[in-house]
C-alpha atoms as an extended CHARMM CRD file, in Angstrom:
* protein
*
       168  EXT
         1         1  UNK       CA             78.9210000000       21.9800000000      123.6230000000  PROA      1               0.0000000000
         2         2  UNK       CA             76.2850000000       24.6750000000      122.9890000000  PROA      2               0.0000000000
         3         3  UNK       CA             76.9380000000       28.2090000000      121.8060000000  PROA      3               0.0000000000
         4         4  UNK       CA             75.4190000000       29.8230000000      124.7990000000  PROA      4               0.0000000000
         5         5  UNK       CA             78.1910000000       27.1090000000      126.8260000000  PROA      5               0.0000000000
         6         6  UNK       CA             81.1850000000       28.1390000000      124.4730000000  PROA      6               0.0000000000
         7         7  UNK       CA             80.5950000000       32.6360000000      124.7140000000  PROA      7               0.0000000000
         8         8  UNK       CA             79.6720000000       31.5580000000      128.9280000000  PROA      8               0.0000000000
         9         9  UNK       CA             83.5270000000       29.9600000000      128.9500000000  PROA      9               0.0000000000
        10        10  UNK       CA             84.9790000000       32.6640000000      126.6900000000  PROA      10              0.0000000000
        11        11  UNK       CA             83.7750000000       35.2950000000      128.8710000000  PROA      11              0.0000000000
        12        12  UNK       CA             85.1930000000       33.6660000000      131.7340000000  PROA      12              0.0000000000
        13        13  UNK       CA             88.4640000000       33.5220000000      129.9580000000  PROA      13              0.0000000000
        14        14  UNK       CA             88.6560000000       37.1360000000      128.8950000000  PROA      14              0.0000000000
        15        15  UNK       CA             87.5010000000       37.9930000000      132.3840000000  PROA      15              0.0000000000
        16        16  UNK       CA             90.0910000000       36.2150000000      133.8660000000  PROA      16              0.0000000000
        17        17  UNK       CA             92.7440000000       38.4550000000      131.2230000000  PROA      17              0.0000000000
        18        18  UNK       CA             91.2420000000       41.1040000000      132.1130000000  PROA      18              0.0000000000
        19        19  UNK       CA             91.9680000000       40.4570000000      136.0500000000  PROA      19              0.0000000000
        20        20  UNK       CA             95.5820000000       39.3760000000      135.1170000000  PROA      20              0.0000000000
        21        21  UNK       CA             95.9810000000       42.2790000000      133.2210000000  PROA      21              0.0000000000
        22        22  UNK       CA             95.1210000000       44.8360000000      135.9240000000  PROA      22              0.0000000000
        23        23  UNK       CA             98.4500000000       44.0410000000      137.2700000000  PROA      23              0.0000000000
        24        24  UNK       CA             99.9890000000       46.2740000000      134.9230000000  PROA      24              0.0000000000
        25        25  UNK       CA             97.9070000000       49.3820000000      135.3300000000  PROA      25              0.0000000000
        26        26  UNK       CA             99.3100000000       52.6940000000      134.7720000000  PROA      26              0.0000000000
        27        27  UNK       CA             98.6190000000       55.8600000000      136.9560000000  PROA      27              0.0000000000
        28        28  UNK       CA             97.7500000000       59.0130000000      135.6170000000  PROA      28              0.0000000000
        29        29  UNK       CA             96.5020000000       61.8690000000      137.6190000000  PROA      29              0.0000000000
        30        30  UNK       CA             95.6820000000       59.4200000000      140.7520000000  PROA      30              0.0000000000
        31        31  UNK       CA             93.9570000000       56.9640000000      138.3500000000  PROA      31              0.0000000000
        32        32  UNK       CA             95.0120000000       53.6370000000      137.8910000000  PROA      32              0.0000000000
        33        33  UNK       CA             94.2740000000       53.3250000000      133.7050000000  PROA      33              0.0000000000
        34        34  UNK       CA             94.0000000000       49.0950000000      133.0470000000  PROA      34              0.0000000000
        35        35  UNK       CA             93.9080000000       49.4960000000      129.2070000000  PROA      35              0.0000000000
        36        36  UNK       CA             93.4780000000       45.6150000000      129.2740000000  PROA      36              0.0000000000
        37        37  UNK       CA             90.4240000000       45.2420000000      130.8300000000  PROA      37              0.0000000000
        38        38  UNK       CA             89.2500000000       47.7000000000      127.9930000000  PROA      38              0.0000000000
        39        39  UNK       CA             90.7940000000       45.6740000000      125.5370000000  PROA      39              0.0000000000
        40        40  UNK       CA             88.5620000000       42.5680000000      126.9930000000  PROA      40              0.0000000000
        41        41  UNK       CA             85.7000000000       44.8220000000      127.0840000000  PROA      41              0.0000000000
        42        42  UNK       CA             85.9450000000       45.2520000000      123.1590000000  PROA      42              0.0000000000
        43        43  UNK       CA             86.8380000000       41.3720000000      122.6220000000  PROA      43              0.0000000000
        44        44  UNK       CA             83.7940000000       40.3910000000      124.4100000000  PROA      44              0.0000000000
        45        45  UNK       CA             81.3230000000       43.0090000000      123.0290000000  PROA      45              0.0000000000
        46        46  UNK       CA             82.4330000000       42.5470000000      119.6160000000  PROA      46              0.0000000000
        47        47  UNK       CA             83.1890000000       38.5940000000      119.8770000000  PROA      47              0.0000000000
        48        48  UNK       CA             79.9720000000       37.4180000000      122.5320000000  PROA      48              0.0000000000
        49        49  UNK       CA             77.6970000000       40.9220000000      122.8370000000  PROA      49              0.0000000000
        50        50  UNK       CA             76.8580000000       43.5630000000      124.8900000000  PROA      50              0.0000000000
        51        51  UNK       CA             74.8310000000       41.1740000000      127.5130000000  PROA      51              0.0000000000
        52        52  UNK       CA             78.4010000000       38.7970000000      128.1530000000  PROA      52              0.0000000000
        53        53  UNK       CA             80.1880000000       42.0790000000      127.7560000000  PROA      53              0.0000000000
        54        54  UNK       CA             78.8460000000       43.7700000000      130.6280000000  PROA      54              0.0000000000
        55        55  UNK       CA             78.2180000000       40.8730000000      132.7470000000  PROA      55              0.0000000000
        56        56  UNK       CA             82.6200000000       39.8710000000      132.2730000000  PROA      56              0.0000000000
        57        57  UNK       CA             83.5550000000       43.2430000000      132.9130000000  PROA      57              0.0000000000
        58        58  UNK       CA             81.0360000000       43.1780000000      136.0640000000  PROA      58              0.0000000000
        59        59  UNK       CA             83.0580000000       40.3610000000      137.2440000000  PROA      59              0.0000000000
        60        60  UNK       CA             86.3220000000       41.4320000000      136.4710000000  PROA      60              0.0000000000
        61        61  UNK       CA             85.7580000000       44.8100000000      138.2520000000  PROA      61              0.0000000000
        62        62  UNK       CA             84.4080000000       42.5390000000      141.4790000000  PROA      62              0.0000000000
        63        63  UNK       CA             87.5910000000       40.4340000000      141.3320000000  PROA      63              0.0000000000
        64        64  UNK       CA             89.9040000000       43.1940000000      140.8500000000  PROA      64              0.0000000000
        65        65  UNK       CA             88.6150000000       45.1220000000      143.7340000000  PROA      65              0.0000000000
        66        66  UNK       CA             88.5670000000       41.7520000000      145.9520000000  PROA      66              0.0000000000
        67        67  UNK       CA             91.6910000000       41.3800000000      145.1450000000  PROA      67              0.0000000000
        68        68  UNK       CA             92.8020000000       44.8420000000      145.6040000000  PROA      68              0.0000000000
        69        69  UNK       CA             93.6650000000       45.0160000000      142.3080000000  PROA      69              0.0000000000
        70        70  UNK       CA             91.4820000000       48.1330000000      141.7570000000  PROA      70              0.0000000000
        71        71  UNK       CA             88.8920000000       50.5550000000      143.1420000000  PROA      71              0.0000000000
        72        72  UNK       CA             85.1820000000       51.3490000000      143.5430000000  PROA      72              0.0000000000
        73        73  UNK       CA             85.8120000000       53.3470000000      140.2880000000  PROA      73              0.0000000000
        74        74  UNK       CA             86.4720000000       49.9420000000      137.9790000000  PROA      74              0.0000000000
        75        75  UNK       CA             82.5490000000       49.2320000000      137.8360000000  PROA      75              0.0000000000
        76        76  UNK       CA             81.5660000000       52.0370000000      135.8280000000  PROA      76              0.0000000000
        77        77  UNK       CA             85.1210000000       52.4310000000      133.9850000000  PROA      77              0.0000000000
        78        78  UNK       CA             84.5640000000       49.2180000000      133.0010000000  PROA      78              0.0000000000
        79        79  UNK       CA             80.8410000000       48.2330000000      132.9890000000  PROA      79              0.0000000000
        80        80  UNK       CA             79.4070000000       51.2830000000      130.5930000000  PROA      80              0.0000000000
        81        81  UNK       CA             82.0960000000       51.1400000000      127.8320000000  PROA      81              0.0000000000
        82        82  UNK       CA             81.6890000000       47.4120000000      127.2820000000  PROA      82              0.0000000000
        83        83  UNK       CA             77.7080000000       48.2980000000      127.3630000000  PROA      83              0.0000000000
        84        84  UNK       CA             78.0780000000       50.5600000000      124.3160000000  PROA      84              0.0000000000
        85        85  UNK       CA             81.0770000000       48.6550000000      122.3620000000  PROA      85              0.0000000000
        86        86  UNK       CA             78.5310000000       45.9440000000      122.2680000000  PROA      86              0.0000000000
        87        87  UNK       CA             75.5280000000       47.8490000000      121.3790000000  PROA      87              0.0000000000
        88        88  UNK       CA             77.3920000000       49.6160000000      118.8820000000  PROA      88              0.0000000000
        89        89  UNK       CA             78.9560000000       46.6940000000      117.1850000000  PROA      89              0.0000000000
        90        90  UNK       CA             75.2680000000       44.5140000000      117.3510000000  PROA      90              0.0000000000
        91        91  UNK       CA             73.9670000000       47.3650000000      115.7540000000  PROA      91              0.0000000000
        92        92  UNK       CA             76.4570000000       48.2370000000      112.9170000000  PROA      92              0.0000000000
        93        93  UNK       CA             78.5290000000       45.4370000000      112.5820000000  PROA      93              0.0000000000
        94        94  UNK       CA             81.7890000000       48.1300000000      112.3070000000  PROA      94              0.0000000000
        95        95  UNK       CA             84.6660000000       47.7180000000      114.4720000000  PROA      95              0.0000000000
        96        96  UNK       CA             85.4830000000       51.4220000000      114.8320000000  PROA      96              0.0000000000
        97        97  UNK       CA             81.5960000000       51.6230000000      115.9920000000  PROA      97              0.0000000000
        98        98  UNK       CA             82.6010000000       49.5400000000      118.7690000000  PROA      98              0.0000000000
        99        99  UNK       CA             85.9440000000       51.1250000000      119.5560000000  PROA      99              0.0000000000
       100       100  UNK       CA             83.9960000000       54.5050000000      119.7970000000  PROA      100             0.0000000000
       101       101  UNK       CA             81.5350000000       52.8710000000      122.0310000000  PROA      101             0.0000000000
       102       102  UNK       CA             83.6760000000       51.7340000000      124.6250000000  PROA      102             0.0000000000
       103       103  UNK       CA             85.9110000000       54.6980000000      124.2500000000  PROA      103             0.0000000000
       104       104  UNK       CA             82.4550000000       57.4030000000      124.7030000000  PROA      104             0.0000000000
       105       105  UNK       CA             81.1870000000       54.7250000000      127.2830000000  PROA      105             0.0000000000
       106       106  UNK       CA             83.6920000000       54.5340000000      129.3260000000  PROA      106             0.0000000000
       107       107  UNK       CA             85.7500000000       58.1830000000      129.7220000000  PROA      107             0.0000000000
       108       108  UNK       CA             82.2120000000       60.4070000000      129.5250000000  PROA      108             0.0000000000
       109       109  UNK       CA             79.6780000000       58.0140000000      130.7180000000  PROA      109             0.0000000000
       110       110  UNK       CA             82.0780000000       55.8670000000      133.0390000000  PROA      110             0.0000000000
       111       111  UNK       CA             84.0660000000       59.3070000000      134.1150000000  PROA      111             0.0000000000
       112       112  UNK       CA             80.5050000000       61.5890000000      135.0120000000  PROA      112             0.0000000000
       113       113  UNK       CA             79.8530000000       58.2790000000      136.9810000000  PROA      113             0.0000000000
       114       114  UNK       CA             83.0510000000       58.3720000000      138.9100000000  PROA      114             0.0000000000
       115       115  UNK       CA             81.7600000000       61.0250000000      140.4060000000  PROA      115             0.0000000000
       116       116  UNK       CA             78.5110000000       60.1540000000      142.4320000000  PROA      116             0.0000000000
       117       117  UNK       CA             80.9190000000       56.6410000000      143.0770000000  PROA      117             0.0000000000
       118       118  UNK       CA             83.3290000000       58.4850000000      144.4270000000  PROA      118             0.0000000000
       119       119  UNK       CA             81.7090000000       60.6470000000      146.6640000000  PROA      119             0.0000000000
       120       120  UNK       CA             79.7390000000       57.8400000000      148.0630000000  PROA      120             0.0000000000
       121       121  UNK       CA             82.8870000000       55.9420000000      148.5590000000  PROA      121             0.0000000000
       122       122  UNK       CA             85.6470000000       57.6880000000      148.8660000000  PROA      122             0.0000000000
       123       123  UNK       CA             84.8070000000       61.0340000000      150.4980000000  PROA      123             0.0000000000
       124       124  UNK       CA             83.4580000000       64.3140000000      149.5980000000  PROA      124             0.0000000000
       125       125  UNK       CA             87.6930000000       65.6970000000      148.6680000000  PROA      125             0.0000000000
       126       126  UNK       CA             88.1520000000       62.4410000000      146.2170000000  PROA      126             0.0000000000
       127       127  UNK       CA             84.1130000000       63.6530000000      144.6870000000  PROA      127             0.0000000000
       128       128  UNK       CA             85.0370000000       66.6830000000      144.3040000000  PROA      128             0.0000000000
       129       129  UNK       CA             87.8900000000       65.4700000000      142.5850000000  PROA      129             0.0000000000
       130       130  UNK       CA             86.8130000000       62.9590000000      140.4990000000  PROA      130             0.0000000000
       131       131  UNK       CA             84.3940000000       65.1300000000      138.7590000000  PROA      131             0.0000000000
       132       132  UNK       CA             87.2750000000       67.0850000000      136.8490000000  PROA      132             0.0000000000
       133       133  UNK       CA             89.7400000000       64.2830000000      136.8920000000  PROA      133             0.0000000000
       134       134  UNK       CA             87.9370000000       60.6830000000      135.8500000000  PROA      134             0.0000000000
       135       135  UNK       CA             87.2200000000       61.6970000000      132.4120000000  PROA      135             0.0000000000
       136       136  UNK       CA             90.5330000000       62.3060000000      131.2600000000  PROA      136             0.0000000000
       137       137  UNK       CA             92.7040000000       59.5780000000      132.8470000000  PROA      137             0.0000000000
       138       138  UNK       CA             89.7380000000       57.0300000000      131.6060000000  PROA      138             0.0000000000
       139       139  UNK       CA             89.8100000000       58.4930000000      128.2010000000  PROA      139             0.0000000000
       140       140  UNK       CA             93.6220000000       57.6290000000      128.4160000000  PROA      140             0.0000000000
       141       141  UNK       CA             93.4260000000       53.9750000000      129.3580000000  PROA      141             0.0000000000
       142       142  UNK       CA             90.3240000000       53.4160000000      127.3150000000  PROA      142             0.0000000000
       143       143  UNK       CA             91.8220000000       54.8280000000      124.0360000000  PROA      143             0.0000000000
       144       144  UNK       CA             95.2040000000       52.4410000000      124.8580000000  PROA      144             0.0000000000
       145       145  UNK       CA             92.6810000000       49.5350000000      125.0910000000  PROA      145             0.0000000000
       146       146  UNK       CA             90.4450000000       50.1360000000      122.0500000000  PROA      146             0.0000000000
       147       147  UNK       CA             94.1500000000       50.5010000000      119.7180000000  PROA      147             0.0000000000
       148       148  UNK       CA             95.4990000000       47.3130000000      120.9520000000  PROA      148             0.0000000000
       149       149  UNK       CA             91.7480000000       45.2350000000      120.7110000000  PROA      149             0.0000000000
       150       150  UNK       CA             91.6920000000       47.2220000000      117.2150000000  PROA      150             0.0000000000
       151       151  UNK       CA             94.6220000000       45.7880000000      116.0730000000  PROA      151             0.0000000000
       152       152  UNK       CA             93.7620000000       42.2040000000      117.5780000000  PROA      152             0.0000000000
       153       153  UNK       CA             90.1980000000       41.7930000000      115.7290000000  PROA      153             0.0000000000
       154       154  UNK       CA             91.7030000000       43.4510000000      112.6870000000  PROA      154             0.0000000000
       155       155  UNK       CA             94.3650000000       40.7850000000      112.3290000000  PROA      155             0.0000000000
       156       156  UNK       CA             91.7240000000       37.7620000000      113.8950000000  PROA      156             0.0000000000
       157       157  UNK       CA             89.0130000000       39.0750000000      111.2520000000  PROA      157             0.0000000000
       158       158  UNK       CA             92.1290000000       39.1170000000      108.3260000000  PROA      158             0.0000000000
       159       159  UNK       CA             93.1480000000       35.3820000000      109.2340000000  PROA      159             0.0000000000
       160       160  UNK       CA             89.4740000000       34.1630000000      109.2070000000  PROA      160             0.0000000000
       161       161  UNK       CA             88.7260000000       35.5830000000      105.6620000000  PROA      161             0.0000000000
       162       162  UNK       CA             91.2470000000       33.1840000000      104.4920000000  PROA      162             0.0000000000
       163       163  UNK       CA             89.8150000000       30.3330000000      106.8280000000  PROA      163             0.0000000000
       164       164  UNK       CA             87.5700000000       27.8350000000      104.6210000000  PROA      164             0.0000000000
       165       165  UNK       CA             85.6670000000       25.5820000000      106.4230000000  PROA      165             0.0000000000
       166       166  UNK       CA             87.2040000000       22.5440000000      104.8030000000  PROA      166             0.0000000000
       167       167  UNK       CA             90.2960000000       23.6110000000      105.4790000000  PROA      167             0.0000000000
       168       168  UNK       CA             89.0240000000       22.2560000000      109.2590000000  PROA      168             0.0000000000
């Protein structure tokens, strides 16, 4: 199987966590924070890019609100995060780079976005709302995400240090 095969099917994986995992979402200030699908957002940008990244939290963000799972306001608390993490991590090869990323990404960038979203969307009272409230309650669930992937790819990177390849 090819590499571009193997991160295409590990996407779809982590996308499909990521889905599973908005079940247990947790509401603050009328928000619905799903610090797993930020947690998948760091595994993929860190573990297949920013390109897979975006394009699995795309997904999960359509499946989630097909499923009514989530709202409007998953694309860009999902999508811009995962954007950065990657970026961040391609660039700089440091894991708290990426946690930053997808924590700046997605409660300023992803929160100031909320707001056009949902206007659009959800009426001008929830706009007006979302302006002042996004940022915060994304900050929340993004920060919950970025500790638990931090402590996954710190203990995945430990175990592979010792991994030799013959002991295959």
């Amino acid at each position: 199987m090819d590499t571009s095969t193997k991160k295409l099917v590990m996407a779809g994986v982590l996308c499909a966590v990521a889905v599973a995992g908005s079940l247990f979402s947790i509401p603050v200030f009328g928000s619905r924070c799903a610090p797993v699908q930020h947690m998948v957002n760091i595994l993929c940008g860190v573990l297949l890019g920013p390109g897979y990244a975006v394009g699995a939290a795309f997904c999960a963000s359509l499946l989630r609100n097909l499923l009514g799972l989530g709202s409007i306001l998953a694309f860009p608390g999902s999508m811009f995060g995962a954007l950065l993490c990657g970026i961040a991590y391609k660039k700089t090869k440091s894991l708290p780079a990426a946690l930053l990323g997808e924590v700046i990404g997605t409660a300023i960038l992803g929160g100031l976005c909320a707001y056009p979203l949902a206007l659009l969307f959800l009426g001008q009272n929830a706009g007006h709302v979302a302006f002042y409230v996004y940022i915060m309650p994304f900050f929340v669930s993004t920060a919950a995400g970025a500790c638990i992937s931090g402590i996954v790819l710190y203990h995945l990177q430990k175990s592979m240090k010792g991994l030799r390849v013959s002991d295959k």
